[in-house]
VOPAGU-2260 file (C-alpha; in pm, 1 decimal, decimal comma):
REM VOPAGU-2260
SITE   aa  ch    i         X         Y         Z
SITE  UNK   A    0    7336,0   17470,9    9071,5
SITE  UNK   A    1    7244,1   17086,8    9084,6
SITE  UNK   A    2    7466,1   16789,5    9138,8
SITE  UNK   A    3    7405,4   16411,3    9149,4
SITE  UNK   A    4    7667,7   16183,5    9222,5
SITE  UNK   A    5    7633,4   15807,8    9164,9
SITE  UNK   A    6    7238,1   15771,6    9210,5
SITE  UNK   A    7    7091,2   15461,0    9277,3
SITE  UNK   A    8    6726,4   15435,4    9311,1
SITE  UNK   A    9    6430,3   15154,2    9331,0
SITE  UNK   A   10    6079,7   15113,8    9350,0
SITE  UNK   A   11    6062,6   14809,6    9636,1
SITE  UNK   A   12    6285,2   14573,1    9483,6
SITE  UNK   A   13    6300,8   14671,1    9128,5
SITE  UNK   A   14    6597,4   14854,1    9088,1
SITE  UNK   A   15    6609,8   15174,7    8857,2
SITE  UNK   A   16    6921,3   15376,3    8838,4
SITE  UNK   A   17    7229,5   15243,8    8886,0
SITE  UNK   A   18    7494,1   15525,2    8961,9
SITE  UNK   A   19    7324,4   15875,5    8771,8
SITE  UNK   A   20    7543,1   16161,4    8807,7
SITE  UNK   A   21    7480,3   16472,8    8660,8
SITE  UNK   A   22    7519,2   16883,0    8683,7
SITE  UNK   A   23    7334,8   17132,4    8635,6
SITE  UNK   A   24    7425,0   17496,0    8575,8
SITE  UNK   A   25    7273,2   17814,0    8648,5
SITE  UNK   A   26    7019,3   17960,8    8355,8
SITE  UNK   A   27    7154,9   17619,1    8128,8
SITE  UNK   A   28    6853,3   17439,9    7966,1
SITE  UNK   A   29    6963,3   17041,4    7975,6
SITE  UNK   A   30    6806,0   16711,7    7839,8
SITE  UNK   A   31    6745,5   16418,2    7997,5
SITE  UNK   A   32    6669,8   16136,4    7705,7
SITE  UNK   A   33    6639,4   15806,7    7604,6
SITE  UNK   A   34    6374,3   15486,6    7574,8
SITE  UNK   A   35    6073,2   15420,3    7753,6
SITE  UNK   A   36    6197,4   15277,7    8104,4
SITE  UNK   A   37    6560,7   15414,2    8073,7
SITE  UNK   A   38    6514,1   15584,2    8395,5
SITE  UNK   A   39    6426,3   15953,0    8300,4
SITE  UNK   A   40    6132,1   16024,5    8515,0
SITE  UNK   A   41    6263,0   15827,8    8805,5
SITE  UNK   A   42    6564,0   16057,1    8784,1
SITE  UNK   A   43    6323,3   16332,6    8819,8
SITE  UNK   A   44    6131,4   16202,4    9114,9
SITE  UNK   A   45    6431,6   16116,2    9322,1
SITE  UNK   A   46    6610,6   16469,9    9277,6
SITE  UNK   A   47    6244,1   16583,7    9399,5
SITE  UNK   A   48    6247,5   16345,7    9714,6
SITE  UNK   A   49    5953,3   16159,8    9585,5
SITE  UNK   A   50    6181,3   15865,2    9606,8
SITE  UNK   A   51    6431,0   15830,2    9825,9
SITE  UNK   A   52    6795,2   15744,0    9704,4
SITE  UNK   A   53    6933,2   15418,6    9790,1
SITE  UNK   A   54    7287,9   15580,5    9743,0
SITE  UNK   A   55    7436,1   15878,8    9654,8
SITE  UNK   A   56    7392,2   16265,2    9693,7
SITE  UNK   A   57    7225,0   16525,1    9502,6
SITE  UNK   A   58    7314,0   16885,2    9603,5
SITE  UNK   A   59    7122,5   17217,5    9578,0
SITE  UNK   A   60    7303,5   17562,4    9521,0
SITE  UNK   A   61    7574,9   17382,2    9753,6
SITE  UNK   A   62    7341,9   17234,8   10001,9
SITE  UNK   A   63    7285,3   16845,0   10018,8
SITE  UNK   A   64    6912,4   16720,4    9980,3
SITE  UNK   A   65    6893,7   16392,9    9931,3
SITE  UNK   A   66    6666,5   16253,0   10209,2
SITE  UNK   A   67    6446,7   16551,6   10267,4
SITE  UNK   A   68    6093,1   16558,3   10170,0
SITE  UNK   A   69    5978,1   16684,0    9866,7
SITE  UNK   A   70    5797,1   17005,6   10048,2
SITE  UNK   A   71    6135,0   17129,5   10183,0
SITE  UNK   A   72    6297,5   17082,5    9858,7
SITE  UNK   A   73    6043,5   17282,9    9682,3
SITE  UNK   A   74    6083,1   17580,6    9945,0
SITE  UNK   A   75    6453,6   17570,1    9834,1
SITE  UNK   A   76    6374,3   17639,3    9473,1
SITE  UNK   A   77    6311,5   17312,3    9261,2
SITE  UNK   A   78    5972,1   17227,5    9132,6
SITE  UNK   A   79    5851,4   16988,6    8897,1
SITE  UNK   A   80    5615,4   16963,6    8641,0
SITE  UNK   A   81    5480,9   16604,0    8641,0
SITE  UNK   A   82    5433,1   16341,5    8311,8
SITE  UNK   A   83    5059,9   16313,6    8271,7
SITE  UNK   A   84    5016,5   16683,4    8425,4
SITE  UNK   A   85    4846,0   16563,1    8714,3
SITE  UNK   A   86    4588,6   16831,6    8757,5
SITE  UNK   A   87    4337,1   16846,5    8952,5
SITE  UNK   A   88    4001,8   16808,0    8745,7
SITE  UNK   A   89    3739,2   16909,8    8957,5
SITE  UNK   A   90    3965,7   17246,7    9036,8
SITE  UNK   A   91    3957,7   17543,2    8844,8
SITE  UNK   A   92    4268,6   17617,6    8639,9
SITE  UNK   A   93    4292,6   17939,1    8912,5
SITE  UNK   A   94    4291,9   17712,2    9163,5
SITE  UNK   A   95    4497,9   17467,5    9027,7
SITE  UNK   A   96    4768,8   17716,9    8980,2
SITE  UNK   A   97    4748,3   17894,0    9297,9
SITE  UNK   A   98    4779,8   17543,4    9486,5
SITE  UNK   A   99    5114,5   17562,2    9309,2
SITE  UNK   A  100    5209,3   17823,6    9547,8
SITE  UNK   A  101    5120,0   17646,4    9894,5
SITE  UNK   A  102    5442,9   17665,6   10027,9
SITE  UNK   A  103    5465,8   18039,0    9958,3
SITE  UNK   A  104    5452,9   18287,3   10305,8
SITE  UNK   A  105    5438,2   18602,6   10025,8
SITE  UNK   A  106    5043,5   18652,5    9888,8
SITE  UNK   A  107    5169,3   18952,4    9732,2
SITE  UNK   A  108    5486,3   18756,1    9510,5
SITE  UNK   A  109    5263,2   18461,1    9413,3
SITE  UNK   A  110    5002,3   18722,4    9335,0
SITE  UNK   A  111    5257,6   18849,4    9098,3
SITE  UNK   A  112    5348,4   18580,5    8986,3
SITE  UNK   A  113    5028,9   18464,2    8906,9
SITE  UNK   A  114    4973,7   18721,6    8660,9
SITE  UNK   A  115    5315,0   18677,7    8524,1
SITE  UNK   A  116    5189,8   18311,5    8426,1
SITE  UNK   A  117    4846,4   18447,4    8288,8
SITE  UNK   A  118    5113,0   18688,3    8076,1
SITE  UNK   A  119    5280,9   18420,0    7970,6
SITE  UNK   A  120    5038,0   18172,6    7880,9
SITE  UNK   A  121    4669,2   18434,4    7812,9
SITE  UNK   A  122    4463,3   18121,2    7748,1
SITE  UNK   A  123    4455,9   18034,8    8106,3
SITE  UNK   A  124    4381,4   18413,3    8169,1
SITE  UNK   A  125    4036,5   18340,1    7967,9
SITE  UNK   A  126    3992,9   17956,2    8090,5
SITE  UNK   A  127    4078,6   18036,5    8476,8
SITE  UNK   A  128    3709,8   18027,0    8610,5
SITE  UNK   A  129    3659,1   17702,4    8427,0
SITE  UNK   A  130    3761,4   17313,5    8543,5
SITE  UNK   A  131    4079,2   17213,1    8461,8
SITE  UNK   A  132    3948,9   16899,8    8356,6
SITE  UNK   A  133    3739,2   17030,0    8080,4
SITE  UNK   A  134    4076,6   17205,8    7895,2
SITE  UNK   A  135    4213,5   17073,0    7609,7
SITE  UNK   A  136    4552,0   16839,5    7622,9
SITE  UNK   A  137    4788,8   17185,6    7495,6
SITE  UNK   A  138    4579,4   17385,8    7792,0
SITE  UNK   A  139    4655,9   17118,8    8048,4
SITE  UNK   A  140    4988,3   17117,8    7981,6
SITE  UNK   A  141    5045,0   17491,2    8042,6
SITE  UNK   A  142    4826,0   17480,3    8338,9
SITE  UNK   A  143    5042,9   17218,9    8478,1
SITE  UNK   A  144    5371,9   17417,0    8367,6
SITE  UNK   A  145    5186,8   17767,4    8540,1
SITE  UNK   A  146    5145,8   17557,5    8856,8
SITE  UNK   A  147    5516,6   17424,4    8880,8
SITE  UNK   A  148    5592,3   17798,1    8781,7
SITE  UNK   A  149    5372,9   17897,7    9079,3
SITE  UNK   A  150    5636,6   17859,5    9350,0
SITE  UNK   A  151    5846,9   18109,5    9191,2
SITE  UNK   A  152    6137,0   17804,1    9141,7
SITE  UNK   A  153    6524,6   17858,4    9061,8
SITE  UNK   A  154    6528,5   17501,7    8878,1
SITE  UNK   A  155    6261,6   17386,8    8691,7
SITE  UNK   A  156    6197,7   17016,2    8603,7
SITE  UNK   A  157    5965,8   16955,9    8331,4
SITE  UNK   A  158    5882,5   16554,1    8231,6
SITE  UNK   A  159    5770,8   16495,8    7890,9
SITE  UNK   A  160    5551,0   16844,9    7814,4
SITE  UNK   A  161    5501,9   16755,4    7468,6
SITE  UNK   A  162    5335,8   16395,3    7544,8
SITE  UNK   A  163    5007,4   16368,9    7374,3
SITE  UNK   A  164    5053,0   16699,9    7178,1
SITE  UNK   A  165    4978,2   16744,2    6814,5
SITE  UNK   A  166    5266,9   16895,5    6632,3
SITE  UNK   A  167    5144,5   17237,0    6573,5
SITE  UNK   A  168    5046,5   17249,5    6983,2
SITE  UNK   A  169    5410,7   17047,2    7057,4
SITE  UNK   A  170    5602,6   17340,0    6883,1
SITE  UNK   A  171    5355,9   17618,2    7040,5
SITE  UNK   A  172    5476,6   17430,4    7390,4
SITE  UNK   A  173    5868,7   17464,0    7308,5
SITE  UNK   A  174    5834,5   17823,7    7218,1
SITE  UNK   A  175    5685,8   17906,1    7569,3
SITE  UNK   A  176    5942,9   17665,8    7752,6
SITE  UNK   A  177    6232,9   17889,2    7570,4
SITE  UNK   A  178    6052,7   18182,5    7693,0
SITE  UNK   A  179    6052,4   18058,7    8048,5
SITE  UNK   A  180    6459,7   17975,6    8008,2
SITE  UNK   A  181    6495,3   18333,5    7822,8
SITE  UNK   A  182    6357,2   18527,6    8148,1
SITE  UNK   A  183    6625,7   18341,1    8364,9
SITE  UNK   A  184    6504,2   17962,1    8481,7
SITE  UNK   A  185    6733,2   17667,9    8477,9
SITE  UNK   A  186    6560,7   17393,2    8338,0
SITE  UNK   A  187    6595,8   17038,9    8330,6
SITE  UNK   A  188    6383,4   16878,7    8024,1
SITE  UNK   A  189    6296,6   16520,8    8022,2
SITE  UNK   A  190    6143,3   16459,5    7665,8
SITE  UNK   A  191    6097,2   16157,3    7472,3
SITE  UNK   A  192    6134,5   16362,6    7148,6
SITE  UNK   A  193    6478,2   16349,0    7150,0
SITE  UNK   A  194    6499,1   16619,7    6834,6
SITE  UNK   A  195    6276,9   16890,6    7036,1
SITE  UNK   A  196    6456,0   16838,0    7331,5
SITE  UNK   A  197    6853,7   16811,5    7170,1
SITE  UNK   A  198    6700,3   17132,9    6986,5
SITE  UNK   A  199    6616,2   17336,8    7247,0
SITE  UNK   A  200    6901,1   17266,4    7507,8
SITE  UNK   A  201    7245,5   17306,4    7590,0
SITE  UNK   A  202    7371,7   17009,8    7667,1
SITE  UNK   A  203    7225,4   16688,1    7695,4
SITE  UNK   A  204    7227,5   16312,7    7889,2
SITE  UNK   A  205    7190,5   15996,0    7730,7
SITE  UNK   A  206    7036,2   15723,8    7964,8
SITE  UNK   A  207    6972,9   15382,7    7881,2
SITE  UNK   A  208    6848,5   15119,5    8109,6
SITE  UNK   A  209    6917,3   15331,7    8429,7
SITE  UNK   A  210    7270,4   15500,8    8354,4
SITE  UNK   A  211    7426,2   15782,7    8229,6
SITE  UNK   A  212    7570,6   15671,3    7833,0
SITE  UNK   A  213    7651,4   15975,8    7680,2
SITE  UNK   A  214    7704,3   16297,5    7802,8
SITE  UNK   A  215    7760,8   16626,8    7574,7
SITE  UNK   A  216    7661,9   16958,1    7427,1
SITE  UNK   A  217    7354,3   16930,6    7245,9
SITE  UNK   A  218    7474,5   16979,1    6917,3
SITE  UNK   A  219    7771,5   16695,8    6904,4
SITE  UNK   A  220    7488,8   16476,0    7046,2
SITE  UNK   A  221    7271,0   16560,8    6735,2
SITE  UNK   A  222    7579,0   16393,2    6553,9
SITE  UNK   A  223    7619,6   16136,4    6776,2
SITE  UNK   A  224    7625,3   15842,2    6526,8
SITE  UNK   A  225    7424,2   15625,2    6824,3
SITE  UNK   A  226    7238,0   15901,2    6893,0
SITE  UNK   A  227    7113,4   15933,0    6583,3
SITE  UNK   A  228    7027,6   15591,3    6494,8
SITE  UNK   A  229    6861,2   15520,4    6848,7
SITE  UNK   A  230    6632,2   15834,8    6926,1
SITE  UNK   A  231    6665,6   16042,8    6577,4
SITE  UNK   A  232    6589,2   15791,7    6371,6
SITE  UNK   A  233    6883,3   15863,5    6070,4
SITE  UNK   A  234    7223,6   15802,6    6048,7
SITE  UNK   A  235    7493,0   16072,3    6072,9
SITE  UNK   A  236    7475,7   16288,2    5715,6
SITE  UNK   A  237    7114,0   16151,8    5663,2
SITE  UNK   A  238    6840,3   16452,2    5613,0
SITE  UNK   A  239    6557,5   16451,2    5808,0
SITE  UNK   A  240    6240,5   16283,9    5598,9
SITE  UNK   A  241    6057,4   16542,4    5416,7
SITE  UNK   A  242    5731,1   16638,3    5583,3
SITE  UNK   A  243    5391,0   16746,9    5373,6
């Protein structure tokens, strides 16, 4: 479904990723981890055409579209699900989501699919008259998930969901993100719990400091003895710590 080949991207000068390449397939749930500043999020943007590559191609369901704007690339079937959220405050969490569907020429499918995402996440249902600003962080984030949902996308990019979350509200979140890959939706995760994310997914990506180190299935990543130590925090044959 997705392709990058040899990415290089920069913000002005500052150079970013040197040479990502990955794959996606269709209906596969993959993670993107690794340290603050490894490169995660700006792998996100630039598959988005938020930032343009430097070098390199990313392909789309067999269509090249590195160096289109991020609109057209959303009316081809990618969306993305910002860090932070990026709501709008002053909106309503109706309004927020239906802005999600601005690209849309079909009232009657994003009317659908609006209740599809009040179906899926009911607090919104009861919250949708009130400003998104005013929700708590867990509400946000499924607001923010409902909008990317909103264009009705074949690939769906979600960067760090669980940041900020309590634990009870971060495991709520990954039970409704395996719901949305259960009903059919490739997704691309980029999470800074590496756990959650190698937990969830199918296979995963290792970055550090802008390039691809590891690539696997999820579980021989989990066992990764590197892995482990760097983003798991145990050793290979070490138990998680026991939690009260």
């Amino acid at each position: 479904m997705l392709e990058a080949q040899e990415i290089h991207s920069a913000y002005g000068k500052v150079r970013a990723l040197f040479g990502v390449s990955l794959h996606v397939r269709e209906k596969e749930l993959i993670a993107l981890i690794g340290a603050n500043g490894a490169g995660k999020s700006t792998t996100l943007r630039t598959i988005m055409g938020l930032i343009p590559p430097a070098s390199g191609q990313i392909h789309f369901m067999g269509k090249r579209i590195d160096g289109l704007p991020a609109r057209a690339i959303v009316k081809m079937g990618i969306s993305l699900c910002p860090e932070g959220r990026k709501l709008w405050p002053e909106m309503t969490v109706r309004e927020n989501l239906e802005l999600g569907a601005f690209s849309r020429g079909d009232r009657e499918g994003a009317r659908k699919d609006l209740e599809r995402v009040f179906d899926s996440f009911s607090i919104l249902r009861e919250r949708q008259d009130q400003m998104a600003g005013s929700l708590s962080g867990g509400e946000q984030q499924m607001a923010a998930i409902g909008r990317a949902l909103m264009s009705s996308p074949r690939l769906l990019m979600l960067d760090e969901p669980s940041l900020g979350l309590s634990p009870i509200i971060m495991e709520k979140m990954s039970g409704m993100i395996h719901q949305i890959h259960q009903s059919g939706t490739t997704i691309l995760l980029v999470e800074q719990n590496a756990f959650l994310a190698l937990q969830m997914s199918n296979r995963g990506y290792v970055l550090e400091v802008g390039r691809v180190a590891i690539v696997g299935n999820s579980s021989d990543l989990m066992e990764n003895e590197h892995v482990r130590k760097a983003y798991l925090g145990r050793k290979v044959g070490e138990k998680p710590a026991a939690t009260r």
